[in-house]
Backbone as a ProteinNet text record, in pm:
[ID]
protein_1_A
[PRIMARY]
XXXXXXXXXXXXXXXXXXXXXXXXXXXXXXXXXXXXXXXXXXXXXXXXXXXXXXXXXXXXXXXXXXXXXXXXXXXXXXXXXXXXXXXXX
[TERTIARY]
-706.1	-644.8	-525.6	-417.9	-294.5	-351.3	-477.4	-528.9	-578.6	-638.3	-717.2	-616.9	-519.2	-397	-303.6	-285.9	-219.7	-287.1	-452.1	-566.9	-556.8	-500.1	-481.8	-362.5	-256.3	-135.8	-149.7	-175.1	-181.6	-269.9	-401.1	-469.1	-370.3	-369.2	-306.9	-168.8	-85.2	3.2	5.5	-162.8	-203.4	-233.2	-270.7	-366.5	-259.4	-99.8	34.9	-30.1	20.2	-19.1	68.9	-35.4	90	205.2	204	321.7	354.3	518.8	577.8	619.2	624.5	656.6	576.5	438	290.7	334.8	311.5	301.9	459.7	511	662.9	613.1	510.2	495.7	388.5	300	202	162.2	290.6	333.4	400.7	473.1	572.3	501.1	349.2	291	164.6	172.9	98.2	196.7	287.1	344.2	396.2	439.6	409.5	275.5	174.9	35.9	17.7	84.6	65.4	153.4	247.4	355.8	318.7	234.2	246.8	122.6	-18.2	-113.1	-82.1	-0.6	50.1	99.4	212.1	291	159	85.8	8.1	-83.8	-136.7	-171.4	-140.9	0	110.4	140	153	121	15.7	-112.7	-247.6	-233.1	-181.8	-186.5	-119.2	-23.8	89.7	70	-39	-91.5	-139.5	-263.6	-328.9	-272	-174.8	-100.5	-66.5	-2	103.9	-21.8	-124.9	-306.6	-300	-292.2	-305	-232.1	-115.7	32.7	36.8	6.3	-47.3	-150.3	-255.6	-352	-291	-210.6	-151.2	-50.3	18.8	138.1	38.2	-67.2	-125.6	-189.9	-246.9	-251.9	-179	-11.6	50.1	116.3	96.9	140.8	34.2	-84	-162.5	-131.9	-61	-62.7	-107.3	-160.6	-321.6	-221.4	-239.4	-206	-248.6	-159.9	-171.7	-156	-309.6	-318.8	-368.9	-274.9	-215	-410.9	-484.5	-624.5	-595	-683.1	-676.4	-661.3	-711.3	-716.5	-551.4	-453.3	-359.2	-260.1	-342.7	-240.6	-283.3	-396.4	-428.4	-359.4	-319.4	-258.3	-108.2	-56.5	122.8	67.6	-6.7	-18.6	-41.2	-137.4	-131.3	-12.4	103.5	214.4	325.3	295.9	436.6	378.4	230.5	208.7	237.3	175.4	241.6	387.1	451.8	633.4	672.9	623.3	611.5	617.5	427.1	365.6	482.5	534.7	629.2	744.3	809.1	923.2	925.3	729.6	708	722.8	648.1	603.6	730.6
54.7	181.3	204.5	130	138.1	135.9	59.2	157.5	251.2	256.7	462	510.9	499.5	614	578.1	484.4	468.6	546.3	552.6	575.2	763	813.2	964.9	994.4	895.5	987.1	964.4	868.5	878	1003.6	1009	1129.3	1201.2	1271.3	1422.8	1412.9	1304.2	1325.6	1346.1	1268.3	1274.8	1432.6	1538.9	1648.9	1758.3	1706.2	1795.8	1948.8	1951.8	2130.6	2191.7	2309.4	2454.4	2470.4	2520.2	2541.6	2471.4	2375.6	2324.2	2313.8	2434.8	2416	2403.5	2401.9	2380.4	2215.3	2160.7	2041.3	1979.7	2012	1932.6	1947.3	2048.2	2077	1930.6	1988	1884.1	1763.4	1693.5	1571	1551.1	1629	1616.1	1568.6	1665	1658.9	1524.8	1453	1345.3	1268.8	1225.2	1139.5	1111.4	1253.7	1251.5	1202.1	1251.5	1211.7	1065.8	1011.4	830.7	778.5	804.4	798.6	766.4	894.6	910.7	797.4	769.7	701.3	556.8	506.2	362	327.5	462.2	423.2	397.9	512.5	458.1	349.9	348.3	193.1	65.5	35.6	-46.4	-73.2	54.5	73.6	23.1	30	-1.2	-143.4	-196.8	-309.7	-432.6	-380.7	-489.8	-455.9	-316.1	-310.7	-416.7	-436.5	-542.9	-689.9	-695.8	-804.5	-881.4	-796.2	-795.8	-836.4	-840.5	-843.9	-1007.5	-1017.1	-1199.9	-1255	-1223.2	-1319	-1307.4	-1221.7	-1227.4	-1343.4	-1315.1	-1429.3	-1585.8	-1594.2	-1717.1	-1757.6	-1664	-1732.6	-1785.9	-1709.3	-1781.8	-1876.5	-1949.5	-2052.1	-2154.7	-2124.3	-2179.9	-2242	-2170	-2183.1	-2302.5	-2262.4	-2385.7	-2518	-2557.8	-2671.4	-2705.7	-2647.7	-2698.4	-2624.4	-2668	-2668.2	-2500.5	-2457.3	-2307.9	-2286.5	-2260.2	-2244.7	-2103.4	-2082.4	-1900.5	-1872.3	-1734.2	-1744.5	-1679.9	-1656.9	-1609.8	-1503.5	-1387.4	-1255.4	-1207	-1315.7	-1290.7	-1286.8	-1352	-1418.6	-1292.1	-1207.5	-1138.8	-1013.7	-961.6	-864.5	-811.9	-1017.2	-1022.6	-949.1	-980.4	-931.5	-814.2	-762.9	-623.5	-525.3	-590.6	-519.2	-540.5	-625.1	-646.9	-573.1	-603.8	-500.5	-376.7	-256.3	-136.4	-135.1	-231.8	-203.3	-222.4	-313.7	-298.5	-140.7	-106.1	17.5	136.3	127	252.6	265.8	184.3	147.2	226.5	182	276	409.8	462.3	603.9	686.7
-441.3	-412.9	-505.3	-533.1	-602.3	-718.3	-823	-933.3	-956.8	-859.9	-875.8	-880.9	-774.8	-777.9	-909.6	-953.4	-1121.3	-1206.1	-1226.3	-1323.6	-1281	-1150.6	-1140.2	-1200.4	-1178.6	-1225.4	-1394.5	-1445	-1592	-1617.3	-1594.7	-1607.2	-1623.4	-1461.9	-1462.8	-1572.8	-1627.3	-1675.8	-1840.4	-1885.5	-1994	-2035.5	-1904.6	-1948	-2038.6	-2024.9	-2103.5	-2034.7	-1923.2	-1890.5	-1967.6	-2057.5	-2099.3	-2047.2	-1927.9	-1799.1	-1756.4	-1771.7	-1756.2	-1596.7	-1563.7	-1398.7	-1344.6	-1383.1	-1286.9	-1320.7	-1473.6	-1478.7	-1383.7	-1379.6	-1255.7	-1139.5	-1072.2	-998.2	-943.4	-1035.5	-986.9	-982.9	-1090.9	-1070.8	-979.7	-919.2	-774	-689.8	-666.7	-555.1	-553.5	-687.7	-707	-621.5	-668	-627.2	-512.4	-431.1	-263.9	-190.1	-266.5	-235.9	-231.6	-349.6	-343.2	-282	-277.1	-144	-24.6	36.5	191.2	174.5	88.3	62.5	120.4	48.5	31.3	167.1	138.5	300	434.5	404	563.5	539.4	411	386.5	421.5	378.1	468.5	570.6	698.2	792.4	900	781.3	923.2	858.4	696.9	728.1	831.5	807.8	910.2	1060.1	1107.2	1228.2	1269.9	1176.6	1203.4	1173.8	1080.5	1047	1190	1219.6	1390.4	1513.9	1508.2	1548.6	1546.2	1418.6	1348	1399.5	1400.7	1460.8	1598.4	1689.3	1843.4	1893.4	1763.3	1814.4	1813.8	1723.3	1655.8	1755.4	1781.9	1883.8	2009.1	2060.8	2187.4	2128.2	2017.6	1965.3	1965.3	1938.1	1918.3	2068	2154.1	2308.7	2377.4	2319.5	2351.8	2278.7	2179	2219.6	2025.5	1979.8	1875.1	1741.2	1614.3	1512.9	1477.3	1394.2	1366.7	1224.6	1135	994.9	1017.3	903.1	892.6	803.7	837.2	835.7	702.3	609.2	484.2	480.3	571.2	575.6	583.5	650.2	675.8	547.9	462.2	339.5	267.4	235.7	193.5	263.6	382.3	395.6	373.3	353.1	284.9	179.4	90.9	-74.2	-64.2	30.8	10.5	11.7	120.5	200.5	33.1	-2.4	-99.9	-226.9	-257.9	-385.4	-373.9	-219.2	-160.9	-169.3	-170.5	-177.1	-315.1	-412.3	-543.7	-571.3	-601.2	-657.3	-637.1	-459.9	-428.4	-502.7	-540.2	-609.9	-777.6	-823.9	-951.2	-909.8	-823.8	-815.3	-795.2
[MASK]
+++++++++++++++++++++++++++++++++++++++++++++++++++++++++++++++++++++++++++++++++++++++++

């Protein structure tokens, strides 16, 4: 997702619109677009993040060793590349 949305804004920024205030314009509204994108991206991830760590603490209440599941390690990366990418846009 964070390359498609890189591979749009280069586009649209490559196309040099005639009209300068269309082109401000519509780079404005790219970048709100990848904005609000990411942000709710982030969002349903650490939803479910917060999902993983529920299961884990009643794991952890029982008694039995608690190895963090891969999906979980994969949704840190997602959450910190989304806080990266936002930082460009």
């Amino acid at each position: 997702m964070l390359w498609k949305l890189d591979a749009l804004q280069s586009f649209i920024k490559n196309l040099h619109w005639p009209n300068e205030v269309f082109d401000e314009h519509l780079e404005h509204r790219l970048k709100q677009m990848a904005s609000d994108m990411i942000e709710a991206c982030c969002t349903r991830v650490m939803k479910h993040f917060d999902g993983w760590m529920k299961k884990g603490i009643i794991l952890l209440n029982t008694g039995t060793d608690y190895v963090i599941p891969q999906e979980c390690c994969v949704m840190i990366n997602v959450t910190i590349d989304c806080k990266a990418q936002v930082s460009f846009v």
